[in-house]
C-alpha positions as CSV (number, residue, x, y, z in Angstrom):
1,X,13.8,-129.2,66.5
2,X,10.4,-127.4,65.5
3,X,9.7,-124.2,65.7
4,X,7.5,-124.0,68.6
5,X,5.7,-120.1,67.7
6,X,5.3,-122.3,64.3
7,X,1.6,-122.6,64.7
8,X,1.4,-118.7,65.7
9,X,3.1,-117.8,62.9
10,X,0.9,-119.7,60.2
11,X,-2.1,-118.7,61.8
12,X,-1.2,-114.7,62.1
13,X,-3.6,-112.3,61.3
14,X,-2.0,-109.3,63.3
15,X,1.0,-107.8,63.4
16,X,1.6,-108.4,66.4
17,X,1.3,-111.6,68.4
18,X,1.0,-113.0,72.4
19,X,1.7,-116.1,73.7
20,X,1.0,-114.9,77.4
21,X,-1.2,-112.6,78.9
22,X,-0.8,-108.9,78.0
23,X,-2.3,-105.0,79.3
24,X,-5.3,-105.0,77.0
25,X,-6.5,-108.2,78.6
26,X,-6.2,-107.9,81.6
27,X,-9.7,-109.1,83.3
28,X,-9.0,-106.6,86.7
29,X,-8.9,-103.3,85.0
30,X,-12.1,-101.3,84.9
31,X,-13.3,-101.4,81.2
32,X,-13.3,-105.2,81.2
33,X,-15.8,-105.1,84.0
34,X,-18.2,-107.9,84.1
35,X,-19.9,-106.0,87.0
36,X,-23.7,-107.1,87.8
37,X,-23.1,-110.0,85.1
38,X,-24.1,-113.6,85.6
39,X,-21.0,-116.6,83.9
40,X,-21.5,-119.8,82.6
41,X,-18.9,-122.0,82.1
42,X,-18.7,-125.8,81.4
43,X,-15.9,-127.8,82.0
44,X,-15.1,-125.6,85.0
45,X,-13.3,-129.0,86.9
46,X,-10.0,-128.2,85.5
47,X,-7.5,-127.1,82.9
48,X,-9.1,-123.7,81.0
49,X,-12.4,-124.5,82.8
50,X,-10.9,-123.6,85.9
51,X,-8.6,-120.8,84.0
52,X,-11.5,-119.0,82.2
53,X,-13.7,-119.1,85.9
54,X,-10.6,-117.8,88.0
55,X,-9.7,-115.0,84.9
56,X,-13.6,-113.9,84.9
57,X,-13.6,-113.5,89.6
58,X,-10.9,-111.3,88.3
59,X,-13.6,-109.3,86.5
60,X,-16.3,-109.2,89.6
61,X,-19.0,-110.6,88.0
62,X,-22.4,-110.7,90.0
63,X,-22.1,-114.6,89.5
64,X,-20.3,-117.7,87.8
65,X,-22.0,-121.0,87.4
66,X,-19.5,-123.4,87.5
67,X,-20.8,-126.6,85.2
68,X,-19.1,-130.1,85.3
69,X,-18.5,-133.5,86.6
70,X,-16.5,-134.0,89.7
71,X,-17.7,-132.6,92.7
72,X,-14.7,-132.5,94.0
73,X,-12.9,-130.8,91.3
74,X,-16.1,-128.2,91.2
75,X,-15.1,-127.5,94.8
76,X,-11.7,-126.7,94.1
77,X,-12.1,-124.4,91.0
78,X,-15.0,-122.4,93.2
79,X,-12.7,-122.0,96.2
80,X,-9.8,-120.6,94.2
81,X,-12.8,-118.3,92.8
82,X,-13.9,-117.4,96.1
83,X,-9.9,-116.3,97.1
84,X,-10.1,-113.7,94.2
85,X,-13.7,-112.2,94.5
86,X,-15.4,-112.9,97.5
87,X,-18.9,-110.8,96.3
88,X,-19.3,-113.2,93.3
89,X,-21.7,-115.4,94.4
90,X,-20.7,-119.1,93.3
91,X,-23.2,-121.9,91.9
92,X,-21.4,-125.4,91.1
93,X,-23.6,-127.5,89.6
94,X,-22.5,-131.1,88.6
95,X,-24.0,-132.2,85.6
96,X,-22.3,-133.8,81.7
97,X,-23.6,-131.5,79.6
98,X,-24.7,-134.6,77.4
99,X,-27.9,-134.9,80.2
100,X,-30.3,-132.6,78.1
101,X,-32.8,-132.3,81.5
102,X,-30.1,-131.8,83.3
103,X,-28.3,-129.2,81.7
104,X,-32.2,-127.5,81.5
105,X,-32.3,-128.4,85.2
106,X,-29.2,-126.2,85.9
107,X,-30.0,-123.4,84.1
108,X,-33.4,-123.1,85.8
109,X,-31.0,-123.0,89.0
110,X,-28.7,-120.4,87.8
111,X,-31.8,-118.3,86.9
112,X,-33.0,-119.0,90.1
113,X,-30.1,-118.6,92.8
114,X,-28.1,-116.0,90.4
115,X,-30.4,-114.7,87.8
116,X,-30.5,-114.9,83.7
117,X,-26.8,-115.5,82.6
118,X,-25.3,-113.1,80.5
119,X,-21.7,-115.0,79.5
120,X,-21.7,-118.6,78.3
121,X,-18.2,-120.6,78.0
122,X,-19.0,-123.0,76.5
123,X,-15.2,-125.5,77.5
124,X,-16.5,-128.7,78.2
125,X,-14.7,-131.1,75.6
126,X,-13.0,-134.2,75.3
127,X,-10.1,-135.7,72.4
128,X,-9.5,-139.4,71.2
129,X,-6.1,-139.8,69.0
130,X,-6.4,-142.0,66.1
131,X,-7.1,-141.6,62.4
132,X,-10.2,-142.7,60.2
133,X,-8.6,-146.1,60.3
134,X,-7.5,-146.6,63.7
135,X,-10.5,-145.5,65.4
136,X,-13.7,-147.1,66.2
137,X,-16.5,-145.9,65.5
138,X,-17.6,-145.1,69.3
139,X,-14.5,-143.7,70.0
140,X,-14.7,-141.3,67.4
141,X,-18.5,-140.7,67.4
142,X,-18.1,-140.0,71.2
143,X,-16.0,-136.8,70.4
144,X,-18.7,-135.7,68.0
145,X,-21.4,-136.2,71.2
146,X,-19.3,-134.4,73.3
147,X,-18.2,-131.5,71.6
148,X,-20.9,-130.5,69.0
149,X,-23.8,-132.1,70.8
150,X,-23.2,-131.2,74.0
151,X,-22.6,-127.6,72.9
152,X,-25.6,-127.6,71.3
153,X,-27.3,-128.8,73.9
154,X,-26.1,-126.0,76.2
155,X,-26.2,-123.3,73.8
156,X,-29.7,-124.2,73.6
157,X,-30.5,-123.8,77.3
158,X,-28.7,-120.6,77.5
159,X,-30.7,-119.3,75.1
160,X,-34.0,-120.7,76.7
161,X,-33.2,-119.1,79.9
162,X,-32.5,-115.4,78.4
163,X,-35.9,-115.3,77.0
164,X,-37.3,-113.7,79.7
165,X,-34.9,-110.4,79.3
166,X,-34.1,-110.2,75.4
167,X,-32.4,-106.6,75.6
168,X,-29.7,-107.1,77.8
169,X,-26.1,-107.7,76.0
170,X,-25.5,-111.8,75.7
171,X,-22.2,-113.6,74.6
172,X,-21.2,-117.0,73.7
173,X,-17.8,-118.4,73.6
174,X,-17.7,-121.6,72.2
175,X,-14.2,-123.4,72.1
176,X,-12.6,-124.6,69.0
177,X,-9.0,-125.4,67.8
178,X,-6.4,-124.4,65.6
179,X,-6.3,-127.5,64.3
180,X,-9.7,-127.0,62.0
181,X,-7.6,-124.6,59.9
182,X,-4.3,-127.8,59.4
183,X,-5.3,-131.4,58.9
184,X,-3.3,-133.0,61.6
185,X,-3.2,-136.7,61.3
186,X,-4.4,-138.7,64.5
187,X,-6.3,-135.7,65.7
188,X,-8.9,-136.6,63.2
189,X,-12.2,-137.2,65.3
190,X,-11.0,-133.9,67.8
191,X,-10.4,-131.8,64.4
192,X,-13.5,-132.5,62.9
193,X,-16.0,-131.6,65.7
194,X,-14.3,-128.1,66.3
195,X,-15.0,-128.0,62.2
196,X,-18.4,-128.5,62.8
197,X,-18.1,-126.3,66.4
198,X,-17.3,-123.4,63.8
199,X,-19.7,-123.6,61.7
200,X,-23.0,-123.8,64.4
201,X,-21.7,-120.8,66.2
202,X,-21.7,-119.0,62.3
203,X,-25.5,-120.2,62.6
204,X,-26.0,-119.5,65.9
205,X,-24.7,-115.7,65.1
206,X,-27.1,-115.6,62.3
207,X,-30.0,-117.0,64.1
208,X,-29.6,-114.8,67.3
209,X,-28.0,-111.3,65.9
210,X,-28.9,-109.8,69.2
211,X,-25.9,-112.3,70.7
212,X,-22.0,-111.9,70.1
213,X,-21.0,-115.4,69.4
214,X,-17.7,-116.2,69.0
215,X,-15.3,-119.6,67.7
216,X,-12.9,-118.9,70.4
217,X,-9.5,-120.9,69.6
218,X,-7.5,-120.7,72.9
219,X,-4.6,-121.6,71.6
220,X,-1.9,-124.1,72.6
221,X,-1.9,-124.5,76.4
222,X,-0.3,-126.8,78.3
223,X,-3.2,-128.4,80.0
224,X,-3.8,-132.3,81.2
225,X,-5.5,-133.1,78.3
226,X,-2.7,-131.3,75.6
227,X,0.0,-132.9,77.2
228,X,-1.5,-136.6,76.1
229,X,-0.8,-135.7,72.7
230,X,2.9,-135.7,71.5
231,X,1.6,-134.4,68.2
232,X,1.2,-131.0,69.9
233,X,3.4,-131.1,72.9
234,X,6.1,-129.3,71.2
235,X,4.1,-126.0,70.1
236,X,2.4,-126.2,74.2
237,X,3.2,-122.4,75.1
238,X,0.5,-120.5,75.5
239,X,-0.5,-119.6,79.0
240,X,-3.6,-120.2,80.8
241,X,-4.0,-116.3,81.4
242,X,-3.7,-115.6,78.2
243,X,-6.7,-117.9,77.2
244,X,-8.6,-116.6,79.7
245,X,-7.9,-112.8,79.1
246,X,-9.0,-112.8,76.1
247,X,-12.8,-114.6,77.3
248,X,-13.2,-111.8,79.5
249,X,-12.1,-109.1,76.7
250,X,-14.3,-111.1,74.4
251,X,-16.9,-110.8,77.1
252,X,-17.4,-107.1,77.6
253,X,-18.0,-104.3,75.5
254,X,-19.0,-104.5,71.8
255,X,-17.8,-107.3,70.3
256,X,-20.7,-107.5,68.0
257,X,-18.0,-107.0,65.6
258,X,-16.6,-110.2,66.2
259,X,-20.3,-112.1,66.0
260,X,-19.9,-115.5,63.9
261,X,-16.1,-115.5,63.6
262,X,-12.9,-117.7,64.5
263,X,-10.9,-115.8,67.2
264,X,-7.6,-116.7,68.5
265,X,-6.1,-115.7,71.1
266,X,-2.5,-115.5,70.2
267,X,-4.0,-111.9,67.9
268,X,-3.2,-108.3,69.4
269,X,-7.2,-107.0,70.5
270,X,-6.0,-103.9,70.3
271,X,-5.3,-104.2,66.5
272,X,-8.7,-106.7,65.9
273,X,-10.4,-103.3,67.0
274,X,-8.5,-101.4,64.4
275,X,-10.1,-103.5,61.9
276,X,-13.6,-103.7,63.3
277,X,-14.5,-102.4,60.1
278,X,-12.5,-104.2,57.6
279,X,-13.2,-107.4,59.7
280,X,-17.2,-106.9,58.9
281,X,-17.1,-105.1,55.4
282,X,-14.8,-108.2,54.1
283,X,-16.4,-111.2,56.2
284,X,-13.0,-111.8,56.9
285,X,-12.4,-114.5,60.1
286,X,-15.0,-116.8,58.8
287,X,-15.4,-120.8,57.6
288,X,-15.9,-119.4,53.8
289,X,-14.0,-121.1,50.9
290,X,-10.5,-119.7,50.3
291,X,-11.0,-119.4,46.0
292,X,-7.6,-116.9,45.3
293,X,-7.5,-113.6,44.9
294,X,-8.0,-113.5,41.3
295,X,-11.6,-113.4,39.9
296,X,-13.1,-115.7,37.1
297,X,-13.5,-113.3,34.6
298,X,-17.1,-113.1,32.9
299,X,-18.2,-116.9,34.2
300,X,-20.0,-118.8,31.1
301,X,-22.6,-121.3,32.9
302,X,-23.9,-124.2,30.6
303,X,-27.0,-125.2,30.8
């Protein structure tokens, strides 16, 4: 029978590890506050989508912008919303983030009914089993649209809309997996797009240093879409709450800190503060080559 805090284990980087939610995340206490904040989220039908917008009502934000697909689901994440925080004022906006003009189109709304965002979750994915083999090539290249071009393509519209007030504190959580750092057979297409998920927010942290941008892996929750997978289904622990805690930690304060990194959820905050400065000072928690420990000695390069 496997191990199912296997995956937790591996990936450890505190001494101390959560697979539910836990004090220093809690999204109703004071200091995580999104008070007078506006919230993106995409994805926001179902599954974390719906997790992250219900942990951040928890927060009171000023608003949350609730992206995706279904009306109907839409309706249902913003009601359960509206139970938690009635003050928050509530957009749903249907839209597949894949529709550049009309992602652009929704943010013009947000900034017009709620003002500029200041929080972008960026959730919206999909995953297709199959290996390099077994796939076709639309089904796989459909993964890549999704999840790298259609964060892109919202990332970019964020961005657009903040122009107009460049001072005020901006973050971007954009979803990956711990799958990027395994190679897990028949997750293939799914793997590789977080890959690449990884690497544009390491650009994107670069390119904007004035906006905490974060490879958020959410860990291993049971959700509609993990349950398809009987790869995973045995390692399928981590709560929703837990997820979304850590958003809203990720969310609030400094966590300039943090800027360009992979982040999962299953680490202690409390200690990842600890190491704020180790964290920066080593570039630790980022897509470089692992080389060893040991160094080359004098290198001799021919010519």
């Amino acid at each position: 029978m496997a191990d199912k805090d296997m995956l937790v284990k591996a990936m450890a980087f505190t001494k101390t590890g959560y697979r539910d939610i836990y004090p220093a995340i809690e999204p109703a206490q004071p200091k995580l506050s999104q008070a007078g904040k506006v919230i993106v989220i995409t994805g926001a039908t179902r599954g974390l989508g719906r997790g992250f917008a219900i942990a951040f009502a928890h927060a009171k934000p000023a608003a949350i912008a609730l992206l995706g697909r279904s009306s109907d689901a839409l309706a249902e994440t913003e009601r359960q919303v509206r139970e938690i925080s009635s003050a928050t004022k509530i957009l749903s906006i249907v839209v597949d983030v894949l529709d550049e003009p009309g992602v652009e189109a929704a943010f013009e709304a947000i900034v017009a009914q709620c003002g500029v965002p200041h929080v972008l979750v960026n959730n919206a994915g999909i995953a297709l089993l199959g290996t390099i083999a077994e796939a076709t090539i639309d089904d796989f290249w459909k993964v890549q649209e999704v999840n790298v071009k259609g964060t892109l393509i919202v990332s970019k519209a964020f961005l657009k809309s903040t122009e107009s007030a460049p001072e005020e504190q901006r973050t971007i959580l954009n979803m990956t997996s711990v799958s990027t750092q395994h190679t897990p057979v028949t997750l293939d297409s799914y793997t590789i797009s977080k890959t690449a998920v990884i690497k544009f927010t390491e650009f994107l942290a670069a390119e904007y240093p004035s906006v905490t941008c974060i490879s958020l892996d959410p860990g291993m929750v049971p959700t509609d879409m993990g349950r398809r997978f009987k790869l995973i289904e045995p390692f399928l622990f981590d709560t929703m709450e837990l997820a979304s805690g850590a958003a809203v930690w990720l969310s609030a304060g400094d966590k300039k800190f943090l800027s360009g990194r992979y982040v999962s959820v299953n680490w202690d905050v409390e200690e990842l503060e600890a190491r704020r400065h180790e964290i920066v000072e080593k570039n630790l928690l980022t897509s470089a080559l692992k080389r060893g420990d040991k160094p080359v000695g004098e290198l001799i390069i021919h010519p």
